[in-house]
C-alpha positions as CSV (number, residue, x, y, z in Angstrom):
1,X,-7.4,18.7,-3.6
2,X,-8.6,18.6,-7.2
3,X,-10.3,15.7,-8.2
4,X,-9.6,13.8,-11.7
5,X,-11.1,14.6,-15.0
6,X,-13.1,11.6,-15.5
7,X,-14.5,12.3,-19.1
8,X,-11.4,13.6,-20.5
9,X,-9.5,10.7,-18.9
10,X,-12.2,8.3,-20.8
11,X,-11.8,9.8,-23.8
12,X,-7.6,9.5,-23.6
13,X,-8.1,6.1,-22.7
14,X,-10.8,5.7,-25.8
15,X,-7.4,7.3,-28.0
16,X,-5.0,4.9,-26.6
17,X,-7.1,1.6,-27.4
18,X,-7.4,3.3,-30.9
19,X,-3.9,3.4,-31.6
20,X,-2.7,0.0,-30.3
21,X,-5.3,-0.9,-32.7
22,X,-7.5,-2.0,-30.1
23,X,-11.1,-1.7,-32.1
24,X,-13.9,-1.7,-29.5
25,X,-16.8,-0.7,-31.6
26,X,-16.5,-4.5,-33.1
27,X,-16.0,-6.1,-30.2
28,X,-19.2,-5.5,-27.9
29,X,-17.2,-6.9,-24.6
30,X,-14.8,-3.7,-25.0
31,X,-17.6,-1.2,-25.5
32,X,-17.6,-0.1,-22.3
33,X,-14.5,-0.6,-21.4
34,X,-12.7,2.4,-21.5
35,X,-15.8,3.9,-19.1
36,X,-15.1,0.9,-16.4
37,X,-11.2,1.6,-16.4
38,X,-11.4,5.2,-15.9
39,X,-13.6,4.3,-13.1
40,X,-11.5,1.8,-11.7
41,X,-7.8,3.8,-11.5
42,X,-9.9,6.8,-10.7
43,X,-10.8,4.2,-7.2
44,X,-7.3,2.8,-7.4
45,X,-5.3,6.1,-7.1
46,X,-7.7,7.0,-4.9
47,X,-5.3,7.7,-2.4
48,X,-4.0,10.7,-4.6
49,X,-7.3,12.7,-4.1
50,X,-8.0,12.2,0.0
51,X,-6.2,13.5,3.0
52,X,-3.9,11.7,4.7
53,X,-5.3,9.7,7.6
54,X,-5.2,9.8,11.0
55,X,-4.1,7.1,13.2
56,X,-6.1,7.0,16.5
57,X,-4.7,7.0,19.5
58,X,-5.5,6.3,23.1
59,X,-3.3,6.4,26.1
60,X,-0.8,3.6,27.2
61,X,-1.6,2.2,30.4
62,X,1.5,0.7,31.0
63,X,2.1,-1.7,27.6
64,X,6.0,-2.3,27.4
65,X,5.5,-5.4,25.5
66,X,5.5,-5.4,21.6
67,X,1.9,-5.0,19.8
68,X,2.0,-6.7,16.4
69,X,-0.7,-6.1,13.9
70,X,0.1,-9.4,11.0
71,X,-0.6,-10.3,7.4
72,X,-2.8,-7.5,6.7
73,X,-4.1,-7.7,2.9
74,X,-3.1,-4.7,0.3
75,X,-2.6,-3.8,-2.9
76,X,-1.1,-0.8,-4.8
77,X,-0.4,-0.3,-8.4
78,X,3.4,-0.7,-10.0
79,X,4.6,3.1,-10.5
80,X,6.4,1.3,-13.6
81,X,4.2,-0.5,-15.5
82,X,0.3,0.4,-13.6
83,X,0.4,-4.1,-12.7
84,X,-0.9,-4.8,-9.6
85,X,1.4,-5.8,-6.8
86,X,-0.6,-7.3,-3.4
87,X,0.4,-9.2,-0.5
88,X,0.4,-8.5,3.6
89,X,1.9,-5.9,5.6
90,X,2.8,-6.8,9.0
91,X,3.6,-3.3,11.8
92,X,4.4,-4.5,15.0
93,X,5.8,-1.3,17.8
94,X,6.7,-1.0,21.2
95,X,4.7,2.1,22.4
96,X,5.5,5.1,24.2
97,X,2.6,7.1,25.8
98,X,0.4,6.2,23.1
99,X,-1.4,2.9,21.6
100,X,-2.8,3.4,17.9
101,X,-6.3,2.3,17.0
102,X,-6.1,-1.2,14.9
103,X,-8.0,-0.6,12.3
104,X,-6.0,3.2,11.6
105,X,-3.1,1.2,10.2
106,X,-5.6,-0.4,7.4
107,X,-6.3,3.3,6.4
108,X,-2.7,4.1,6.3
109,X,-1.9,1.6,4.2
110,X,-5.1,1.4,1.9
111,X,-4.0,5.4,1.6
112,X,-0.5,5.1,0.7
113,X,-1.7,2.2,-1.3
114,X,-3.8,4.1,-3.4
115,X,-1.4,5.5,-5.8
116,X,0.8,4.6,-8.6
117,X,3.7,3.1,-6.3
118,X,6.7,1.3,-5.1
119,X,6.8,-1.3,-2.4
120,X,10.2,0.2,-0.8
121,X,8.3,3.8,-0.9
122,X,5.1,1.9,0.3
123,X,6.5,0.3,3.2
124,X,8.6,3.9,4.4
125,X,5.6,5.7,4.4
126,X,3.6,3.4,6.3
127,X,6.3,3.6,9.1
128,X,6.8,7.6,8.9
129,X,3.1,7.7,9.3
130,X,3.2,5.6,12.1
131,X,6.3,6.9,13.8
132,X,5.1,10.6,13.3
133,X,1.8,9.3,15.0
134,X,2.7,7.2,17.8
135,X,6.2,8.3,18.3
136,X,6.6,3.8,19.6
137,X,10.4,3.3,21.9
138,X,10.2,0.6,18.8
139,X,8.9,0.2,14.9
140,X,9.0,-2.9,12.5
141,X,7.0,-2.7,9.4
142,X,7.2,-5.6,6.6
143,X,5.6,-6.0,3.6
144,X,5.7,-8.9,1.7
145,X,4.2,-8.7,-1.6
146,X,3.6,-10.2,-5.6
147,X,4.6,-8.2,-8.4
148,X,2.1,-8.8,-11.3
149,X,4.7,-6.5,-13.6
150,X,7.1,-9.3,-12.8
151,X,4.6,-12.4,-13.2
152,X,3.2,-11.1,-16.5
153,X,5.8,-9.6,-18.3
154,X,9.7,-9.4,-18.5
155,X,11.0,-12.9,-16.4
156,X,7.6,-14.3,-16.0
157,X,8.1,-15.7,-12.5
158,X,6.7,-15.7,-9.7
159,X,8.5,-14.5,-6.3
160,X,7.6,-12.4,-3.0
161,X,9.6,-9.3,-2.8
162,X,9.8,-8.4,1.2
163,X,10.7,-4.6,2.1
164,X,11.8,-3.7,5.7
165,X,11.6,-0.3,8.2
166,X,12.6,-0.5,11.4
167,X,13.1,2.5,13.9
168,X,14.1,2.6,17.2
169,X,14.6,-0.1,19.5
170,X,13.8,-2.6,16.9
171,X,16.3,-1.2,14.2
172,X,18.9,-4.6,16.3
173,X,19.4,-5.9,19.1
174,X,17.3,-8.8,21.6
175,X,14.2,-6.6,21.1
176,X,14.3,-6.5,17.2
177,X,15.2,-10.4,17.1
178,X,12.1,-11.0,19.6
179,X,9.3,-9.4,17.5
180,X,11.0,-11.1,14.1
181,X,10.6,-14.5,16.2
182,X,6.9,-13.5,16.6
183,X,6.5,-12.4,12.9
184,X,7.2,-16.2,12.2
């Protein structure tokens, strides 16, 4: 994977300050600004520039019952408008042969994370990640998340958008509407 161009990307960003008539040579708290944000998206999109994770995995010794991993903290940058959007994502599956390490499903979403993004895309990779991992009898992922493109500009309000998968036995039925009643 090639890795950015961090110099040239300072000195677009240096260019771009310039012509919305940004002037950080008079301003001393801007002087090294362009330098920090180059930095910063070049940690942001991250997730751009690293291979895909993998999700551990250890054998099921017999769990039928739903494991549910909730409100676990992310954030991602708008694909529209480069705001931040944040919030939880909660994963809960039924397994098949396979359980999944805990902490592999904060990689997979810090990964998919890492990128100039959507929360519907966001929340369908997660799950294909998972599903392709795991291969669970059942999958609910939900993310609920804030929209700084939303808060900052255009309507200027604040609201949670929440975004859905759901595969297998937990697409309906008794077994979907029992892990929803442990969501909360």
């Amino acid at each position: 994977m090639t890795r950015p161009d961090l110099d040239a990307a300072q000195a677009t960003f240096e260019e771009l300050l310039e012509r919305l008539k940004i002037d950080i040579e008079s301003d001393e708290q801007l002087s090294n600004t362009p330098a920090r944000v180059t930095k910063l998206w070049s940690e942001l999109f991250g997730g751009l520039h690293e291979p895909v994770p993998t999700i551990s995995r250890f054998p099921n010794d017999g769990q039928g019952e739903p494991v549910i991993l909730r409100a676990l903290p992310f954030y991602s940058m708008c694909a529209h408008h480069f705001l931040p959007f944040f919030g939880t994502f909660d994963i809960a599956y039924i397994p098949g042969d396979v359980i999944g390490g805990v902490g592999s499903f904060a990689r997979v979403v810090r990964y998919f994370g890492q990128r100039p993004q959507v929360q519907e895309r966001l929340v369908q990779q997660v799950a294909d990640l998972i599903e392709e991992a795991l291969s669970p009898a059942g999958l609910y992922v939900r993310s609920t998340a804030r929209h700084l493109c939303m808060e900052m500009r255009g309507e200027r309000v604040a609201a949670e958008l929440v975004c859905t998968a759901a595969r297998g036995v937990l697409r309906d039925g008794e077994r979907r509407q029992e892990v929803l009643s442990l969501l909360g």
